[in-house]
C-alpha positions in Angstrom: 77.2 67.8 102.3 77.3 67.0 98.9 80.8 66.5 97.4 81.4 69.7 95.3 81.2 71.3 98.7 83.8 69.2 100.1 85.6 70.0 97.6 86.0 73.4 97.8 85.6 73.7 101.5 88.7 71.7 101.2 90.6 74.0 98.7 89.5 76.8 100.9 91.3 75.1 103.9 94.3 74.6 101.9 94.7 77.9 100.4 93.4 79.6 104.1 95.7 77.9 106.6 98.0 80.4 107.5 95.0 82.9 107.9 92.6 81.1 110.1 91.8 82.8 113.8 93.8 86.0 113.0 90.6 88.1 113.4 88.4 86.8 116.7 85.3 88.7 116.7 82.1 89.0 118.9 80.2 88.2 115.5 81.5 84.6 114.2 80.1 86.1 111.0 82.6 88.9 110.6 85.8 87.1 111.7 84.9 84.8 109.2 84.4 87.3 106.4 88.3 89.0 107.3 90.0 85.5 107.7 89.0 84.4 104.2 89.0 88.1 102.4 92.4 88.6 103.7 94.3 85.8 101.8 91.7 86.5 98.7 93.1 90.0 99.1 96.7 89.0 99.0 96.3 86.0 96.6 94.7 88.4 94.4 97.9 91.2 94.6 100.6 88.6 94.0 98.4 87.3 91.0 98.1 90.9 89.6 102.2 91.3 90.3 102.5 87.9 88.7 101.2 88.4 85.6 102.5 92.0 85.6 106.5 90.6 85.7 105.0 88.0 82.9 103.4 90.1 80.7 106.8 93.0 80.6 108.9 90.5 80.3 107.0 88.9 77.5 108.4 89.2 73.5 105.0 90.9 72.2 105.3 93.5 74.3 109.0 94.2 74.7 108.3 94.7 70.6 105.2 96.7 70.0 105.5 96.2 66.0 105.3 92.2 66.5 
């Protein structure tokens, strides 16, 4: 394996661990597909609601003429 793949198999591990063996399916494929799209899912939701708060609470848009 070269070392980029370590790399991010390791970032995936990190980010994934609460999330691994949730879904145990007949096709190793599948359960692997829903136990890494379901923290994508929810990492991408509390990014969106992230930058949501961020960008409401920020001056250039509380002030439109800015």
């Amino acid at each position: 394996m070269s070392i980029f793949v370590e790399f991010v198999k390791g970032v995936v591990d990190a980010l994934t661990w609460w999330s691994q063996e949730i879904f145990t399916m007949h096709t190793e494929g599948v359960g692997a597909l829903l136990n890494y799209a379901l923290p994508a899912v929810i990492y991408l939701l509390a990014g969106q609601g992230i930058a949501a708060r961020i960008r409401r609470r920020s001056p250039c848009c509380a002030n439109p003429n800015l």
